[in-house]
FIBA-33988 format. One record per atom (N, C-alpha, C, CB): atom name; x, y, z. Coordinates in Angstrom, 1 decimal, padded with zeros to 4 digits, m for minus. Glycine has a CB too. Layout:
BEGIN
name	X	Y	Z
CA	X	Y	Z
...
This chain:
BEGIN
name	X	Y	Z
N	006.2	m024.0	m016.1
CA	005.0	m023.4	m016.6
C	005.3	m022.1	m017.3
CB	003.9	m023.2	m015.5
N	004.7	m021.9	m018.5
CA	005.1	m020.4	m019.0
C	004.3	m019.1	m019.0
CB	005.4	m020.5	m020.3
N	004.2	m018.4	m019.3
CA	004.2	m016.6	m018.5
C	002.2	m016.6	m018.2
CB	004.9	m014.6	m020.4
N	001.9	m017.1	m019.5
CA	000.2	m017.3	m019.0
C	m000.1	m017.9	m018.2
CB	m000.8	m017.7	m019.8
N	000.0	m019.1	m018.0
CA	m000.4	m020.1	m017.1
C	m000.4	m019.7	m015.5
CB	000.6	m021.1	m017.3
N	001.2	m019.0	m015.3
CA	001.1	m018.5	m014.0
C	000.6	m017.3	m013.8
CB	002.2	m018.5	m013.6
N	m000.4	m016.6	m014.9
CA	m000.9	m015.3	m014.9
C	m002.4	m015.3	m014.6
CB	m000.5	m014.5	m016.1
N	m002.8	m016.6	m015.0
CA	m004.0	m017.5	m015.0
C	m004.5	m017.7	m013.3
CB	m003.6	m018.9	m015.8
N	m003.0	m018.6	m013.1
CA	m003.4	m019.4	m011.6
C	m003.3	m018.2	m010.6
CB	m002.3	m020.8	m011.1
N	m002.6	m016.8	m010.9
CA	m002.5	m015.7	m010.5
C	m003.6	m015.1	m009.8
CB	m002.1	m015.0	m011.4
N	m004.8	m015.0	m011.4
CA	m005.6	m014.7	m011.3
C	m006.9	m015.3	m010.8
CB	m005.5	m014.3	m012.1
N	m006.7	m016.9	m010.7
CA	m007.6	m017.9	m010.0
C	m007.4	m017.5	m008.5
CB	m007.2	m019.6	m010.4
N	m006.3	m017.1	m007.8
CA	m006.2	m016.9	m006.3
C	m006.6	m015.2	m006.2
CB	m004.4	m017.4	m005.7
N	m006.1	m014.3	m007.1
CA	m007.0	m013.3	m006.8
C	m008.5	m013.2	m006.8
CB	m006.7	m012.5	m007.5
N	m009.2	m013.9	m007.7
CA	m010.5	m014.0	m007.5
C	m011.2	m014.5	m006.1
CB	m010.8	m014.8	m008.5
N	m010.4	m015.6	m006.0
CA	m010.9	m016.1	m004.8
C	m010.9	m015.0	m003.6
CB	m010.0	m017.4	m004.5
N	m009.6	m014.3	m003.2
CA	m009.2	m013.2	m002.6
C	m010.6	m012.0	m002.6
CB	m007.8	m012.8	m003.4
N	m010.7	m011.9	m004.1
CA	m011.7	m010.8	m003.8
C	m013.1	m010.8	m003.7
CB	m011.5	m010.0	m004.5
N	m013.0	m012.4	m003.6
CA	m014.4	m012.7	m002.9
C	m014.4	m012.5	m001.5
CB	m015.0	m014.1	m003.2
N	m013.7	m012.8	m000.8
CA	m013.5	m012.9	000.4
C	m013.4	m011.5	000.7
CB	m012.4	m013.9	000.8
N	m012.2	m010.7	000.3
CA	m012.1	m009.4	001.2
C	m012.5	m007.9	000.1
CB	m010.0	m009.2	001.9
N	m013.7	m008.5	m001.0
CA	m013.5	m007.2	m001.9
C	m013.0	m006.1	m002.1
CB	m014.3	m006.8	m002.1
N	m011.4	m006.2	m002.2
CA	m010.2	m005.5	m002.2
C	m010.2	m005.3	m004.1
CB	m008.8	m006.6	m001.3
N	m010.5	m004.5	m004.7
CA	m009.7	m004.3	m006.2
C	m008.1	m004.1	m006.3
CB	m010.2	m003.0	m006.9
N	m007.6	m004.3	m005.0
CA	m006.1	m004.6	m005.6
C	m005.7	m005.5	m005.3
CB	m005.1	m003.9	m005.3
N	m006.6	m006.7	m005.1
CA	m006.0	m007.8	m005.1
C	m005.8	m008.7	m007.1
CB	m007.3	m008.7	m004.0
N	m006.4	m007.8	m007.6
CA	m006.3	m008.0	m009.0
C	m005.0	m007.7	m009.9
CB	m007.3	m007.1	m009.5
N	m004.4	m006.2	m009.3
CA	m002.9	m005.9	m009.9
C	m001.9	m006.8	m009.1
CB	m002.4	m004.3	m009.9
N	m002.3	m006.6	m007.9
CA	m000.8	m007.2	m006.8
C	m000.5	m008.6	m006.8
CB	m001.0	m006.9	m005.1
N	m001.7	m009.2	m006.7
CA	m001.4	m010.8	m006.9
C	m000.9	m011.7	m007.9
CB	m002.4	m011.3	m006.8
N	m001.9	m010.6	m009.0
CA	m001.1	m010.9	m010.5
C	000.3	m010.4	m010.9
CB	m001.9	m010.2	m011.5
N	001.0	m009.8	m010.3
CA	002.1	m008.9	m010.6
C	003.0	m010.1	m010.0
CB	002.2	m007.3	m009.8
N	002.4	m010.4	m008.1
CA	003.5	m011.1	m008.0
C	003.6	m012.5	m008.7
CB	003.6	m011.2	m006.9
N	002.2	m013.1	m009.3
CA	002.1	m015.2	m009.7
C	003.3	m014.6	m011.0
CB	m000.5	m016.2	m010.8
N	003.8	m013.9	m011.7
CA	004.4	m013.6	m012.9
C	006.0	m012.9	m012.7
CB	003.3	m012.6	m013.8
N	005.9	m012.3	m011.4
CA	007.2	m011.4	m011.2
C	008.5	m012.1	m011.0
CB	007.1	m010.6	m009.9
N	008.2	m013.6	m010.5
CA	009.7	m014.1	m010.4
C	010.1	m014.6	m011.8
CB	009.8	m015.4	m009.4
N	009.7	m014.8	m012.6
CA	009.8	m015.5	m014.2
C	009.8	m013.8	m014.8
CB	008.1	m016.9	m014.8
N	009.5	m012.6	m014.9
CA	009.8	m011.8	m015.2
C	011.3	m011.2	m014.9
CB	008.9	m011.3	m015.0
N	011.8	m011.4	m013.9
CA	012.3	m010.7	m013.4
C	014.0	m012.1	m013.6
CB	011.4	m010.0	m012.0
N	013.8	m013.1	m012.9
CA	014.8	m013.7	m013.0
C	015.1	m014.9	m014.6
CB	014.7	m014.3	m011.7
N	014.1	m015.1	m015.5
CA	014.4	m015.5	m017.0
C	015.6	m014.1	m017.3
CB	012.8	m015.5	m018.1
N	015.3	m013.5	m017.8
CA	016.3	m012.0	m018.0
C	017.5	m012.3	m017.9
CB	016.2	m010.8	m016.8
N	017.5	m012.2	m016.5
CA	018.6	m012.3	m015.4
C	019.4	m013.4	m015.5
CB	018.1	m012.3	m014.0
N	018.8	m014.9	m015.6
CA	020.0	m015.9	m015.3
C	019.8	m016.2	m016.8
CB	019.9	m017.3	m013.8
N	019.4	m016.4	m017.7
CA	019.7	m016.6	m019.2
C	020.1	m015.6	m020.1
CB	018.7	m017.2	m019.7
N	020.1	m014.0	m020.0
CA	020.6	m013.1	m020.8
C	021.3	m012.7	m019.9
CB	019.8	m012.3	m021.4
N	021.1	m011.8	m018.9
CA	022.5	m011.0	m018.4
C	023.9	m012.2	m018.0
CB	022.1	m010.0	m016.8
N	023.1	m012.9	m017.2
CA	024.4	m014.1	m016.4
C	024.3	m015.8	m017.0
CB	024.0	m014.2	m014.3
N	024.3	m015.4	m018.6
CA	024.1	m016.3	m019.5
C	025.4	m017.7	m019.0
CB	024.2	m015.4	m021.1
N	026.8	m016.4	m019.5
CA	028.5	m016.8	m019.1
C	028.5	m017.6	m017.9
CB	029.6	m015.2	m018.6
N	028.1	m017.2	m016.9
CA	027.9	m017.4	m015.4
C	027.5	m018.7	m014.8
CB	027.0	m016.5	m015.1
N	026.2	m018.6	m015.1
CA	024.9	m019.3	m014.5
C	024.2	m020.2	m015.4
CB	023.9	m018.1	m014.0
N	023.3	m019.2	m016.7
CA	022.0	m020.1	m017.4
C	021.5	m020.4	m016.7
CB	022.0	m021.1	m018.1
N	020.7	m019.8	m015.4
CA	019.5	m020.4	m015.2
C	018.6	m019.5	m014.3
CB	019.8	m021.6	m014.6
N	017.2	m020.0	m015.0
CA	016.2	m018.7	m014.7
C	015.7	m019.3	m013.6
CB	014.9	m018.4	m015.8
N	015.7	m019.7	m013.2
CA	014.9	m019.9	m011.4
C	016.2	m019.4	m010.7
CB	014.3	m022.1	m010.6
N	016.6	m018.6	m010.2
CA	017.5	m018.3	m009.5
C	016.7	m017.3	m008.3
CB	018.6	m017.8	m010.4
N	017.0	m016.0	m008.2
CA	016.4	m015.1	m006.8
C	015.2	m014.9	m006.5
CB	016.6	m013.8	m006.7
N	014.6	m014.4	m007.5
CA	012.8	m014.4	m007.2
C	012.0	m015.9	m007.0
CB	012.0	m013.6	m008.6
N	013.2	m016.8	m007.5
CA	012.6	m018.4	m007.0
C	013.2	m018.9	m005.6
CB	013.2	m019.7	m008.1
N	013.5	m018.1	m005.1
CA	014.0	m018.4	m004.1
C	013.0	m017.7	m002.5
CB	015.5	m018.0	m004.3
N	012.9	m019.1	m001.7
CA	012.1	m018.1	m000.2
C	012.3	m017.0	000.5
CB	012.0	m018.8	000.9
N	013.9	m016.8	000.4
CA	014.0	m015.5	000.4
C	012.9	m014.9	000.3
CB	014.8	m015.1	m000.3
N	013.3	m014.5	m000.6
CA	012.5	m013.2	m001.5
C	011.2	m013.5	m001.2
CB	012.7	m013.1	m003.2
N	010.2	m014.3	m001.3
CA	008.9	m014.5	m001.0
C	009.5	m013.6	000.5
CB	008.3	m016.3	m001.2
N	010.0	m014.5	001.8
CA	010.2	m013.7	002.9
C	009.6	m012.6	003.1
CB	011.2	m013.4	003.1
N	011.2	m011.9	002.1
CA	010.9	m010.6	002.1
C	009.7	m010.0	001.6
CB	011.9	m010.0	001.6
N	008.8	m010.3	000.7
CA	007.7	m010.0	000.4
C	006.6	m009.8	001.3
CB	007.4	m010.7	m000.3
N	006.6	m010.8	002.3
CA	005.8	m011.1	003.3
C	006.1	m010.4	004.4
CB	005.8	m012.5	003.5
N	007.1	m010.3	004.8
CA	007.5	m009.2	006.2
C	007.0	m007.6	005.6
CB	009.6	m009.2	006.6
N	007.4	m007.4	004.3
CA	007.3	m006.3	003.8
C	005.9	m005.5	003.9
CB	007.7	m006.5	002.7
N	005.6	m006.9	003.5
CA	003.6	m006.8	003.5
C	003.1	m006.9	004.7
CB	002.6	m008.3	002.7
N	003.8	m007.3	005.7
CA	002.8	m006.8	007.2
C	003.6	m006.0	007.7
CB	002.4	m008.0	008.4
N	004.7	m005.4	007.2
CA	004.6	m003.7	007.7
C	004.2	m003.0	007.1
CB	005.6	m002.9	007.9
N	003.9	m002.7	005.7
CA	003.2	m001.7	005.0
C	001.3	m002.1	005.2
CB	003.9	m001.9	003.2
N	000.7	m003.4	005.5
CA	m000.3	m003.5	006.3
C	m000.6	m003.0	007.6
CB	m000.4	m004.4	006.4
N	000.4	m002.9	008.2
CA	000.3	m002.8	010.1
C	000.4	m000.8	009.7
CB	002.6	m003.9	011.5
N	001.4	m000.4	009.0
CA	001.4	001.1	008.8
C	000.7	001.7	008.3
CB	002.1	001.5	008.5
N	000.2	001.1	006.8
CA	m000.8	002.1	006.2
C	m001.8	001.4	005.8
CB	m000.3	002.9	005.2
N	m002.4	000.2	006.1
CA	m003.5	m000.8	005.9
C	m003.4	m001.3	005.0
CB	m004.7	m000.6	006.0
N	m002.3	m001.2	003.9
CA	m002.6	m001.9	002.4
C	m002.1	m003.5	002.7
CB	m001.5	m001.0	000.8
N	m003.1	m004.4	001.8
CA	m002.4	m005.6	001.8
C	m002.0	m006.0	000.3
CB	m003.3	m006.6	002.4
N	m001.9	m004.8	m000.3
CA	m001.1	m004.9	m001.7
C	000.4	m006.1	m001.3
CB	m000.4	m002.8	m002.2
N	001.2	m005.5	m000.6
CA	002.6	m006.4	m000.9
C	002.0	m007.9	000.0
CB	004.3	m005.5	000.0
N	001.2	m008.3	000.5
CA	001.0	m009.5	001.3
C	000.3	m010.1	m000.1
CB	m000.1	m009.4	003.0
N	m000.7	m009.6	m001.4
CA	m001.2	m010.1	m002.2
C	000.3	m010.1	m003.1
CB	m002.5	m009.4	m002.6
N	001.2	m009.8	m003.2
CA	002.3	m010.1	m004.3
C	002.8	m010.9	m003.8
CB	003.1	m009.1	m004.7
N	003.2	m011.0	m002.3
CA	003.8	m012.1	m002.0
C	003.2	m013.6	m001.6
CB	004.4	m011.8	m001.1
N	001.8	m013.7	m001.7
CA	001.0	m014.6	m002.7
C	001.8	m015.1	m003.5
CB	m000.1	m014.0	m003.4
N	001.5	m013.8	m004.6
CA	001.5	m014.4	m006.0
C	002.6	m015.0	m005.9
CB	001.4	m013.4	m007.3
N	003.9	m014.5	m005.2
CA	005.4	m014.9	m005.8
C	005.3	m016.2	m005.1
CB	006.8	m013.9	m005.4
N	004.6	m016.6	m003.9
CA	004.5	m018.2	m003.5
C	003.7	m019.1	m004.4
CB	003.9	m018.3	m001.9
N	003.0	m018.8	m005.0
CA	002.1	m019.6	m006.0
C	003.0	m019.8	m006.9
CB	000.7	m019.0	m006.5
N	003.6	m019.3	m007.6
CA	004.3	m019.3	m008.5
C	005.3	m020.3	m008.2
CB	004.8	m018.2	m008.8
N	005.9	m020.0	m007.2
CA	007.4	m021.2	m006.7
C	006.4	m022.1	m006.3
CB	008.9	m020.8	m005.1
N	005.2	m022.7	m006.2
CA	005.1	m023.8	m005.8
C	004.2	m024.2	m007.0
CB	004.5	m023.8	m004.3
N	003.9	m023.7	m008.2
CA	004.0	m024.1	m009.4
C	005.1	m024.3	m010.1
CB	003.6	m023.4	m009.9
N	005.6	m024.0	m009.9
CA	007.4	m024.4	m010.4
C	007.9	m025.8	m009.8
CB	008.8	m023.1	m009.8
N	007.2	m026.2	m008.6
CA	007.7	m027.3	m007.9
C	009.0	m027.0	m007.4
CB	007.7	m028.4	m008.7
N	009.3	m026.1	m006.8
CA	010.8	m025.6	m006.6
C	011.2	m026.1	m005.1
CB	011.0	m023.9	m006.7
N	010.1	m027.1	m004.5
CA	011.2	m027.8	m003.4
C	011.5	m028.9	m004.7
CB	010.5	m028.5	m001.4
N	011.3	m029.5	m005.6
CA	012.3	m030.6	m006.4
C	013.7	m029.7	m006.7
CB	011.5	m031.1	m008.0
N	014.3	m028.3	m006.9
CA	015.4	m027.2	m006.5
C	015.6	m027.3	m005.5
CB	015.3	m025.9	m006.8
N	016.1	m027.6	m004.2
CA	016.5	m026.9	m003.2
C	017.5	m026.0	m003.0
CB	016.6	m027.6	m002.4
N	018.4	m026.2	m003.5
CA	019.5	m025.5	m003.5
C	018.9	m023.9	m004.1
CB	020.8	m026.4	m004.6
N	017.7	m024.0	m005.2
CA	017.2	m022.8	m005.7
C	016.5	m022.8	m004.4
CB	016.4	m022.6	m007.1
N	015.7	m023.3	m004.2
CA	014.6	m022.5	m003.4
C	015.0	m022.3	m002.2
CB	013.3	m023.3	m003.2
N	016.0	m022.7	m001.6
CA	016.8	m022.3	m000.2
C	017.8	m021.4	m000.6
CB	017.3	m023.5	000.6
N	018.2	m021.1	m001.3
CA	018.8	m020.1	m001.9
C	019.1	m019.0	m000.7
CB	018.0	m019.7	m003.1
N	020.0	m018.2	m000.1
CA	021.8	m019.4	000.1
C	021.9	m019.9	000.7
CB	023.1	m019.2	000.4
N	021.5	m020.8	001.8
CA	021.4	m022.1	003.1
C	022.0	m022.7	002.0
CB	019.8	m022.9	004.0
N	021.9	m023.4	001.4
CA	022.4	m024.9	000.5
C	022.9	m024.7	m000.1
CB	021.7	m025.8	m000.2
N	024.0	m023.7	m000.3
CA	024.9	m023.3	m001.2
C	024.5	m022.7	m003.0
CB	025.9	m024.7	m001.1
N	025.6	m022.5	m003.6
CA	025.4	m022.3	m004.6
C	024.5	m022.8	m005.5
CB	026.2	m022.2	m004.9
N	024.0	m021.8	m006.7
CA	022.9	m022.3	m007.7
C	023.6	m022.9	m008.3
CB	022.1	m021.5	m008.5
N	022.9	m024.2	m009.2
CA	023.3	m025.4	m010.3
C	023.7	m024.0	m011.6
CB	021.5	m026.9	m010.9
N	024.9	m024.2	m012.3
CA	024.8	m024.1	m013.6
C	024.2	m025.0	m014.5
CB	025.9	m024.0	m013.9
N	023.7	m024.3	m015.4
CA	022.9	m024.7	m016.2
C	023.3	m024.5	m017.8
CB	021.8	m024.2	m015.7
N	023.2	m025.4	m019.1
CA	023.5	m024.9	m020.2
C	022.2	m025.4	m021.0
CB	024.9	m025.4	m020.7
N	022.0	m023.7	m021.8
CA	020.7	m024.0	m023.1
C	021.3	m023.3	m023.7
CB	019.1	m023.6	m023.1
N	021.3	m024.2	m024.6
CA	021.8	m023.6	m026.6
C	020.5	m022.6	m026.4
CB	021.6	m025.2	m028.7
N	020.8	m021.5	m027.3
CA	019.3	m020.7	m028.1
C	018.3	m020.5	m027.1
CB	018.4	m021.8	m029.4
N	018.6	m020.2	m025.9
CA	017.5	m020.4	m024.9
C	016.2	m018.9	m025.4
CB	018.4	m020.2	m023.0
N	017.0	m017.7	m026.0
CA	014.8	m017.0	m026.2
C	014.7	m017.8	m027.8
CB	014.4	m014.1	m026.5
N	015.4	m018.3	m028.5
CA	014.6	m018.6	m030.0
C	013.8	m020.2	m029.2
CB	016.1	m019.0	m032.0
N	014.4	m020.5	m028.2
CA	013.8	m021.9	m027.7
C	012.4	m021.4	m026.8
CB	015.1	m023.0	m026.6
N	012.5	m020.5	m026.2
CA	011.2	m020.1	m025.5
C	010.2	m019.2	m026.4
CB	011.6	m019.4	m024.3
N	010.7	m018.5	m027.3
CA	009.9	m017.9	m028.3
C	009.1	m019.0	m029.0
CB	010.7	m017.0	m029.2
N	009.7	m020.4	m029.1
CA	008.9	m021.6	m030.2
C	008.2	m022.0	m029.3
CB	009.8	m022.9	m031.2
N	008.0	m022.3	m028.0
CA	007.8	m023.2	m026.4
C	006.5	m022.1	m027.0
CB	009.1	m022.9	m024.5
N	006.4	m020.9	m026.7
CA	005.4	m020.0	m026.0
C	004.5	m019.6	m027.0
CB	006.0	m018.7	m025.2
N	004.9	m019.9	m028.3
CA	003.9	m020.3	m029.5
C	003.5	m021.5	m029.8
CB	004.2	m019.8	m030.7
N	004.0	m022.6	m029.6
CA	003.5	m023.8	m030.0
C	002.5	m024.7	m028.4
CB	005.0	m024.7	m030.6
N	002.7	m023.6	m027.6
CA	002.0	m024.3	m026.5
C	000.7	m024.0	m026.6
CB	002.4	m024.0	m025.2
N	000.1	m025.3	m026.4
CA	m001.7	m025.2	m026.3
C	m002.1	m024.7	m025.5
CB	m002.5	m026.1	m026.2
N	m001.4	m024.5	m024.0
CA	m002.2	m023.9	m022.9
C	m002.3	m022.4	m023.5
CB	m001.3	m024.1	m021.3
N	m001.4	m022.1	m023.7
CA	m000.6	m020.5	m023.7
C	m002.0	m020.2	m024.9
CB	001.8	m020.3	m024.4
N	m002.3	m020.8	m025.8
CA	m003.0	m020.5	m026.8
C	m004.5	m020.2	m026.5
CB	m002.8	m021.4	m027.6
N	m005.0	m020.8	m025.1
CA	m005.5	m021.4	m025.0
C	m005.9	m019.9	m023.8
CB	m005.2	m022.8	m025.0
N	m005.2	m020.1	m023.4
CA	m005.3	m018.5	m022.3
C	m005.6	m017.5	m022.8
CB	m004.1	m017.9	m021.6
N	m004.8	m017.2	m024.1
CA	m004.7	m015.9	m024.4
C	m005.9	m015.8	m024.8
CB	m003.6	m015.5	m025.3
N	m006.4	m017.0	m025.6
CA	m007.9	m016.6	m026.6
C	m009.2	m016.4	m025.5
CB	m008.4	m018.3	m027.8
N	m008.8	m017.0	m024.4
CA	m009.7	m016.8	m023.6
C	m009.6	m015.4	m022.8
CB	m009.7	m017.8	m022.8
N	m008.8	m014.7	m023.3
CA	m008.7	m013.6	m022.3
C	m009.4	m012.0	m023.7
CB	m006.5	m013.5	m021.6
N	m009.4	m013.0	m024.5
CA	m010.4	m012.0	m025.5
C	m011.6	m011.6	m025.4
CB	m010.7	m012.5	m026.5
């Protein structure tokens, strides 16, 4: 799925959220996290560890890190009442389970199952720059967010 889509379904579980606990930071945090793993690890496993790896589901797609999100979020809940990091670590589970990332295990268990798949893409941003303009969803989001 690409950067709107999961900023969308982000924002479909924050709504719901702030019906339930009319929290206004369920609007930045949730949304930060449906988008943070594809922010943070595209970068990462196709530009910096292009040589390496090529491949963007790597850490933030991994349960790890959701984990850590979630422990994080009920101590900074239990200490200072925010459920900001419990709403990011939402978002970052919605996301891996938009990605379908138990069909990855080796990503989504990430390190129990050993090492991540190398992966090879010719041109991988001129291929995602054409992906993220020629897509109808993505077109389709943005105009709606006018």
């Amino acid at each position: 799925m690409l950067f709107l889509g999961h900023l969308v379904i982000g924002l479909i579980a924050e709504f719901i959220l702030y019906e339930t606990y009319h929290d206004q930071n369920t609007i930045i945090f949730c949304s930060l996290g449906s988008v943070l793993p594809g922010l943070v690890d595209k970068p990462l496993g196709h530009i910096i560890l292009t040589s390496v790896l090529d491949n963007g589901k790597i850490y933030f797609h991994s349960l790890v890190i959701f984990l850590l999100f979630f422990i994080t979020g009920i101590l900074v809940w239990k200490y200072y009442r925010s459920h900001s990091f419990l709403y990011v670590a939402l978002g970052v589970i919605i996301h891996q389970l938009v990605d379908l990332m138990w069909k990855r295990p080796v990503n989504w268990f990430y390190p129990f199952l050993g090492r991540y798949q190398v992966e090879v893409h010719q041109n991988y941003v001129t291929q995602v720059i054409i992906t993220e303009l020629t897509s109808p969803t993505e077109w389709v989001f943005s105009l709606q967010s006018w």
